[in-house]
N, C-alpha and C positions, 0 to 999 in steps of 0.2 A: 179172723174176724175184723170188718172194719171199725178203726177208731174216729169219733167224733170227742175232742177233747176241748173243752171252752172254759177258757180263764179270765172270772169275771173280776172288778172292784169290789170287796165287798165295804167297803167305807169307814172301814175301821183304821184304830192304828196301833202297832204293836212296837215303833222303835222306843220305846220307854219302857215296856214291860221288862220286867228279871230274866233276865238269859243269864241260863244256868249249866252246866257241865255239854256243853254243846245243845243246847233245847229250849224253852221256856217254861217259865213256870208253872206250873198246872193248873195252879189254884187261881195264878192271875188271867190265864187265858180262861178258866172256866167261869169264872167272877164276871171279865167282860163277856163273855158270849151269851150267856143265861141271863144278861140284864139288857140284851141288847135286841127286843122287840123289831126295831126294825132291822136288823140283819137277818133274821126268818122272817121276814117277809120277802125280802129280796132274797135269800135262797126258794121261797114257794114260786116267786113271780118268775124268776129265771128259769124255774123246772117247768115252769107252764108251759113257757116260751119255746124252751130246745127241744120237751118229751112233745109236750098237746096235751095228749089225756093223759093227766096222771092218774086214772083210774085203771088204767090196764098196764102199765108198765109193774116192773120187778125191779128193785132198788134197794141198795145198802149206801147210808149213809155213814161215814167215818168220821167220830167224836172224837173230845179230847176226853174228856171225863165222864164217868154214869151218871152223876147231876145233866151235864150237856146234852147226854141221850135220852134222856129222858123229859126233857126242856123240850128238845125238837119234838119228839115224837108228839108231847101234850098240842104244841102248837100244830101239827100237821094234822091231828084229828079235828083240832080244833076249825078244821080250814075244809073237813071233811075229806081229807084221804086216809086211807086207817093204815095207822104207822104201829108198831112194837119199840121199846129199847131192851137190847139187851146188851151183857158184858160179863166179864171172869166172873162177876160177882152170884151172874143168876145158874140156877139149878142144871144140870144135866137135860134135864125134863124140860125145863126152860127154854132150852136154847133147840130138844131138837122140835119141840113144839112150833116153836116162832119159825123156824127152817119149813118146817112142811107146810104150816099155812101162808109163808110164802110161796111157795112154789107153786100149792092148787089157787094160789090168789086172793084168799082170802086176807092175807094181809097186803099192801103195795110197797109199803118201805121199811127196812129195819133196820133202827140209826143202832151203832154196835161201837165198842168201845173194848180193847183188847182182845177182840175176837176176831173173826174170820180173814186175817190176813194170808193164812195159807191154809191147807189142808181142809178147805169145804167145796164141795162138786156144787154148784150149783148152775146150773146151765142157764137157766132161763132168766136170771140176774142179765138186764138190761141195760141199767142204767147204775152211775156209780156217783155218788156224790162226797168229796173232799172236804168236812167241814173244819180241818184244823191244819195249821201248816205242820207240814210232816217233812220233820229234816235230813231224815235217811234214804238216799233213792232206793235203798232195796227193799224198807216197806212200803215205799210209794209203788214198785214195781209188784209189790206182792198186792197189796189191794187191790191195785187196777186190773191183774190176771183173776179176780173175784169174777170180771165181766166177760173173760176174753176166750170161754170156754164157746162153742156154735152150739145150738139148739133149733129144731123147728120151728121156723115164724118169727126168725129173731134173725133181721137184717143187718144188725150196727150194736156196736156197743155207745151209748150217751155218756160220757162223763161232765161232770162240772165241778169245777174250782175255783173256790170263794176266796181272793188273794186280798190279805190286809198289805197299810204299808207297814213293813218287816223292819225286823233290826238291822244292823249292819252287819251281822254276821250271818244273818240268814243266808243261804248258798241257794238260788235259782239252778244254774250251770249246772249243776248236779242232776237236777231233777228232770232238765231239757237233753241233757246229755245221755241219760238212762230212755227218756222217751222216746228220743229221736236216733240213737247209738249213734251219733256224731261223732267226732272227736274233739277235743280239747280245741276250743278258738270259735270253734264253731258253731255252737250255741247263738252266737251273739248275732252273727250277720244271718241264722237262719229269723232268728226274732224279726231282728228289723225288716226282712224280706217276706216274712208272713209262714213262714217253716213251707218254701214249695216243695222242697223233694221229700216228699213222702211218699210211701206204696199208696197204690190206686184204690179210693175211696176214701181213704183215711183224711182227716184234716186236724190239725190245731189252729182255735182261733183266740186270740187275745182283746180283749177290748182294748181300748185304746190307753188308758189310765194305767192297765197290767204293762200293755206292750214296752209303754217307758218306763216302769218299775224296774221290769226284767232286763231290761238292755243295761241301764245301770248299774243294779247287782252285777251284772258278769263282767262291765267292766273294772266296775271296784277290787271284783276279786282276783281277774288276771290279774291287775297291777300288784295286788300283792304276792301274787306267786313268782317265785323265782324262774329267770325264763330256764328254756331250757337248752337252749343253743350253748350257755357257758358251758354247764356239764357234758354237750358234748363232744366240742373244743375241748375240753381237756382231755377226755377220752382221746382224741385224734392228737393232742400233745405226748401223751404217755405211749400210745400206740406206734408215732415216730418216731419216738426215740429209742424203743427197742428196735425198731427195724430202721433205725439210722447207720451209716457207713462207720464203720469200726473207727473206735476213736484212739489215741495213743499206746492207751492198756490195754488193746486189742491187735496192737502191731509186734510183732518179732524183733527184740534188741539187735538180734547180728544182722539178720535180713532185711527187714525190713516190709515182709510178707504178712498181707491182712490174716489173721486165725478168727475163730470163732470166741465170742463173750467169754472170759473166764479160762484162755487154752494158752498157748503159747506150742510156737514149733519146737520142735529137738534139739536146736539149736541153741534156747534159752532155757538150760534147766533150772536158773536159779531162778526163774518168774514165778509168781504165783500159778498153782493148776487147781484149779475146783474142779474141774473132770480129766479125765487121762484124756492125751494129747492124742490126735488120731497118728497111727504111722504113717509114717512120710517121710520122706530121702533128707539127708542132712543139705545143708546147703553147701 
């Protein structure tokens, strides 16, 4: 399924919030975002923009908290798309409710909050919307396969990503790393160059404000990783020196004939032997 992935500004700033056991704080992310009018506005106008009509698309949006899902949702009706929230909190009943009158359409978006990161079929999920930064690429990879299932009449998956600026610990590199299966380094020069190798249809775009956020972050965090050329210099240290030329305690006192690590010929039986000496002619 092709990806269309777009990572907007969204004007906030989060390097001051409580980063807490690798994450942010919940209560502080959900505080700014539910008070932050004009940030749903600019997630409504950016959905305009990438969907068209968001009256026919299928859509999951990804919250921090049930107050947040439920924030969006009030304001997305309010704008006339008819949105749901749901989360762990709501009923069985609940959740497969909101699931089926997505699907026949009756609903367009359903901002979700601890829920459908894995184990929901939904096919006809078109569009996917990021509304919280999410620090683990492998939930970010499980949300995003929400969209990545093909269904009839469903040419693209839409994603959009609402990017504050981040703490300093926040880790980009991870997230572009997991999107793009790169490798390590790589991240950074696909940023600045607009990510061109991608599979055919697919694209990531960055506004411009994201693209040097992102470039930053990866550089900040190479710099702290340790490279990785030392450890494998020493690898190739340790490695030469077991297959280094036999060193004195590996020579024969009478002969003066190379043995193997740990041996000595027939010749020397008062040497040390950690293994029996293979037979061999005296000298």
């Amino acid at each position: 399924m092709p990806l269309h992935y777009f990572a907007v500004d969204d004007g906030t700033d989060l390097s001051d919030l409580a980063w807490q056991r690798g994450g942010y704080d919940v209560k502080g992310l959900t505080n700014l975002y539910t008070g932050d009018d004009a940030r749903a506005r600019l997630v409504l106008r950016e959905l305009r923009r990438r969907v068209g009509d968001v009256t026919s698309m299928r859509a999951i949006g990804f919250c921090v908290s049930v107050e947040h899902a439920h924030y969006m949702a009030r304001v997305f009706r309010e704008a006339g798309v008819d949105a749901l929230a749901v989360s762990g909190s709501s009923t069985p009943e609940e959740r497969a409710t909101a699931l089926r009158r997505l699907k026949e359409g009756d609903v367009r978006i359903l901002f979700a909050v601890d829920l459908y990161n894995e184990g929901v079929d939904v096919p006809q999920v078109d569009t996917v919307l990021f509304l919280r930064p999410t620090e683990s690429s492998a939930v970010f990879l499980q949300q995003l396969g929400r969209g990545l299932r093909t269904s009839p009449g469903k040419a693209v998956l839409t994603t959009l990503g609402f990017v504050s600026h981040q703490n300093a610990n926040f880790r980009f590199d991870t997230r572009f790393r997991a999107l793009t299966g790169v490798s390590r380094g790589a991240p950074q020069h696909q940023a600045e160059q607009g990510f061109p190798f991608l599979p055919a249809g697919c694209s990531i775009v960055l506004d411009e404000v994201v693209q040097e956020r992102v470039v930053t972050s990866i550089k900040r965090n190479s710099a702290r990783a340790p490279p990785r050329s030392s450890t494998r210099s020493g690898r190739r240290r340790r490695t030469a020196s077991r297959t280094s030329s036999p060193s004195a305690d590996s020579v024969c006192g009478n002969c003066s004939a190379a043995t193997a690590r740990g041996r000595t010929c027939a010749a020397a039986p008062g040497r040390r032997r950690d293994r029996p000496a293979p037979r061999r002619p005296r000298c």
